[in-house]
C-alpha positions as CSV (number, residue, x, y, z in Angstrom):
1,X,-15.7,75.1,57.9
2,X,-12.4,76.9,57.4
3,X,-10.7,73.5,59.7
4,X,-12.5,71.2,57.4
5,X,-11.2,73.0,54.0
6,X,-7.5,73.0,55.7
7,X,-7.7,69.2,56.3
8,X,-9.0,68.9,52.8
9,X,-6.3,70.7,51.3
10,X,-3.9,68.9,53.5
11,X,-5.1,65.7,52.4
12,X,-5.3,66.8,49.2
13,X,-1.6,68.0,48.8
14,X,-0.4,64.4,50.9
15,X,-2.2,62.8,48.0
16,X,-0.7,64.4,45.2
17,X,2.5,64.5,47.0
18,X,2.2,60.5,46.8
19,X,1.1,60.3,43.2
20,X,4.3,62.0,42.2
21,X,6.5,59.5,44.0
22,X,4.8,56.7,42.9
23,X,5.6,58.4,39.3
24,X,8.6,59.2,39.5
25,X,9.2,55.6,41.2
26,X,7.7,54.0,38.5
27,X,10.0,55.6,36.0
28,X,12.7,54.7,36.9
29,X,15.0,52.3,34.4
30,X,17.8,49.9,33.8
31,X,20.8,51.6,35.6
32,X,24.4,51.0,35.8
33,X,24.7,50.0,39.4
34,X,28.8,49.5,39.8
35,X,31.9,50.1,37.2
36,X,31.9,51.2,33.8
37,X,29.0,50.4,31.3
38,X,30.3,52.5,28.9
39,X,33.6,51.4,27.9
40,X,35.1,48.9,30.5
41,X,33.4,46.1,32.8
42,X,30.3,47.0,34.6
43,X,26.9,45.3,36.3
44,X,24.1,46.5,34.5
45,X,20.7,46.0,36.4
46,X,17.0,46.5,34.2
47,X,13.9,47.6,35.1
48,X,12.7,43.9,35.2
49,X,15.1,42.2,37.2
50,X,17.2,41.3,34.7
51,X,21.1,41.8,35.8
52,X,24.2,42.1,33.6
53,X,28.3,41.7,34.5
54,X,30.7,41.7,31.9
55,X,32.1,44.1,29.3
56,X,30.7,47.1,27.1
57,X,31.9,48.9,24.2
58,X,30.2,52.1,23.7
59,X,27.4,51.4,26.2
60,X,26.5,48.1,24.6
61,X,27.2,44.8,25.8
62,X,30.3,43.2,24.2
63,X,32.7,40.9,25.5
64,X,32.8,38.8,28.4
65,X,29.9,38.5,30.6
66,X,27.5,37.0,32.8
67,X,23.6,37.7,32.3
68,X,20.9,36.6,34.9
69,X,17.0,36.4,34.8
70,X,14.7,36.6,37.8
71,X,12.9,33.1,36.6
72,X,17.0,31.5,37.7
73,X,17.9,31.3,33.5
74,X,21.9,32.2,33.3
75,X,24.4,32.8,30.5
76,X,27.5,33.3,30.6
77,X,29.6,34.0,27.8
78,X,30.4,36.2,24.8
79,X,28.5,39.0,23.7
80,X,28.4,41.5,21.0
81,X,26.7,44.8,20.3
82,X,23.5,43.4,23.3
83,X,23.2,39.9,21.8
84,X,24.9,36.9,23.0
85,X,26.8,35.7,20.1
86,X,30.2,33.7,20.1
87,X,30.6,31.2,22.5
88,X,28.9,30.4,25.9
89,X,26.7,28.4,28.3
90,X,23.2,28.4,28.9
91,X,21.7,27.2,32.6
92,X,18.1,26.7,33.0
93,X,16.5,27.0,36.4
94,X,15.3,22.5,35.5
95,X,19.4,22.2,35.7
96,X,19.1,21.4,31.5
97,X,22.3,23.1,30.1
98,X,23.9,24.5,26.7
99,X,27.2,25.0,26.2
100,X,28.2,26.0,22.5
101,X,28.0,28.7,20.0
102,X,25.3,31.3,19.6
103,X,24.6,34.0,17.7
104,X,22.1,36.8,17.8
105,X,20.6,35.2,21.5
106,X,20.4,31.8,19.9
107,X,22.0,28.6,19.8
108,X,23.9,28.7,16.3
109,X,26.1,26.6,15.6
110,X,27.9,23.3,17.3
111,X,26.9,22.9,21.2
112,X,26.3,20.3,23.6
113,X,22.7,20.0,25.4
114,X,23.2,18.5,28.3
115,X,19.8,17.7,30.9
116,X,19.4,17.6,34.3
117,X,19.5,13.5,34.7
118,X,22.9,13.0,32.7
119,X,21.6,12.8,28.8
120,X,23.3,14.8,26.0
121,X,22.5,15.9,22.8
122,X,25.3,17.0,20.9
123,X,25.0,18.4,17.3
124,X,24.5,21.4,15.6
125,X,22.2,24.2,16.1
126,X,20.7,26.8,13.7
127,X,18.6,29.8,15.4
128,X,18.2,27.4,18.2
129,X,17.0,24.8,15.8
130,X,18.6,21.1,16.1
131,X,20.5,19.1,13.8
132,X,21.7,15.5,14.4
133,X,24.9,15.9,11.9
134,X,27.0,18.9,10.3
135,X,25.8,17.5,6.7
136,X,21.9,18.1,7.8
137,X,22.9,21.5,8.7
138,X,24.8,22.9,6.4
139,X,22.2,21.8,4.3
140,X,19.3,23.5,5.7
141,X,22.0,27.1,5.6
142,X,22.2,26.4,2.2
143,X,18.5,26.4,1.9
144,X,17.9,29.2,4.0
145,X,20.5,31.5,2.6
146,X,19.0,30.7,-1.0
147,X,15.3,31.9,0.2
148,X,17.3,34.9,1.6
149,X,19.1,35.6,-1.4
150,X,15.3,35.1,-3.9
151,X,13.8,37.6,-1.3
152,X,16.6,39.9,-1.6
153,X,16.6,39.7,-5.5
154,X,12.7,40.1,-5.6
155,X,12.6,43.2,-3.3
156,X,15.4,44.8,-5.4
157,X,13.6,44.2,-8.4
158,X,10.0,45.3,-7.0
159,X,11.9,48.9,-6.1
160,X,13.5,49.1,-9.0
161,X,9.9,49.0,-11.0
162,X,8.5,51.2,-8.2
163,X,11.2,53.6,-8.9
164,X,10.9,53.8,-12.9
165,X,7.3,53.7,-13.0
166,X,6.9,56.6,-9.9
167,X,10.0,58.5,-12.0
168,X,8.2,58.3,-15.3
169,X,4.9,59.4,-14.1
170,X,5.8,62.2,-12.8
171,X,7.5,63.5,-15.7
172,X,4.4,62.6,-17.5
173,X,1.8,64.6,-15.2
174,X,4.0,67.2,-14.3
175,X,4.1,68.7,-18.2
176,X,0.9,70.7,-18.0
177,X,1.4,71.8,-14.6
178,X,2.9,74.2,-12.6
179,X,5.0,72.1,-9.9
180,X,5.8,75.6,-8.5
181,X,2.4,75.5,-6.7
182,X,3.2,72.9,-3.5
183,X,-0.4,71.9,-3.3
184,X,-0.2,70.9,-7.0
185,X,3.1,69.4,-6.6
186,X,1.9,67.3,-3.6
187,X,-0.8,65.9,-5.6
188,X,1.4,65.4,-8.8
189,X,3.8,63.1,-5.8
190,X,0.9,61.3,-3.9
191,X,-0.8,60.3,-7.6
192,X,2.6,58.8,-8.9
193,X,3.3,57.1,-5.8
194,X,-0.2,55.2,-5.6
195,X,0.2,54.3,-9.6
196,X,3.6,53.1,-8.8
197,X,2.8,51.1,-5.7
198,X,-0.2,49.3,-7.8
199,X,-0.1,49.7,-11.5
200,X,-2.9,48.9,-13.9
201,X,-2.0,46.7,-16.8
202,X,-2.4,50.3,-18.9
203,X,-0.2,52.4,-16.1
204,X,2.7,49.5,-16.2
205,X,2.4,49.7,-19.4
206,X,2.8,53.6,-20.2
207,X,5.2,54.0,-17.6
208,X,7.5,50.9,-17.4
């Protein structure tokens, strides 16, 4: 009896023994595996198999560099702050090839897209979108920077309500009460900031 409760605490230690490896196994990361990765050139391998030469400037990638994928995808070319943005060349595993500009890990701008049996496309590129001419896409910035620039107007002008309305509510239901008291004060906050965030014709009204 003793023999068997030995072999089972044995066991029983192997086992957890082996569950923290695999843990600790399992977590480990993306390392620096040779040079500098903080602030020189360095090969940076992830957890995934992805692998990284080239430059870094404060521990991101900038510069210079090569960057590999497990499936045989490979760029090499400029990066800045982890993206791939300037100018490079993209190599897919078919052969199909892109050399040109990119910015944030797209094509963007003028490139060449060349396939594996000889035919080119040659244009212009925006986030990896293709236009024949430079007129087309120039065009489509235009329109795109426009829809950016309504958004942005339209969001600053949504906070701007939110903030007038939330401001003069609580100056309006803070007058009989004692803000002093957190719990009161709280509840003074969290009612200004629902009225504010969806206003009745009456509350936009009073308060706007």
């Amino acid at each position: 009896m003793i023999k068997a409760r030995m072999l089972l605490s044995d066991i029983f230690i192997k086992t957890l023994f082996l569950l923290i490896a695999l843990l600790v196994s399992s977590q480990i990361h993306a390392e620096c595996i040779s040079g500098d990765c903080r602030y020189g050139i360095g090969t940076f391998r992830f957890d995934n198999g992805d692998k990284y030469v080239g430059g870094f400037i404060d521990g991101s990638r900038t510069g210079k560099g090569t960057y590999t994928w497990p499936n045989g995808d490979k760029y090499v070319g400029d990066f800045i702050d982890d993206s791939r943005t300037g100018k490079g060349t993209y190599t897919w595993p078919s052969g199909d090839k892109h050399v040109g500009e990119w910015k944030d890990n797209k094509r963007h701008g003028k490139g060449v897209y060349t396939e594996s049996g000889g035919a080119t496309k040659t244009g212009f590129w925006l986030d990896s979108v293709y236009f024949r001419t430079e007129a087309e896409w120039l065009a489509e910035q235009t329109k795109r920077n426009l829809a950016e620039e309504i958004k942005r107007v339209a969001e600053e002008k949504a906070r701007k309500k939110y903030e007038r309305i939330y401001n003069a509510c609580l100056l309006d239901k803070s007058k009989e009460v004692d803000m002093s008291v957190l719990v009161v004060r709280n509840a003074v906050k969290a009612a200004c900031e629902d009225i504010a965030e969806d206003p009745s014709w009456w509350e936009e009204l009073k308060y706007d």
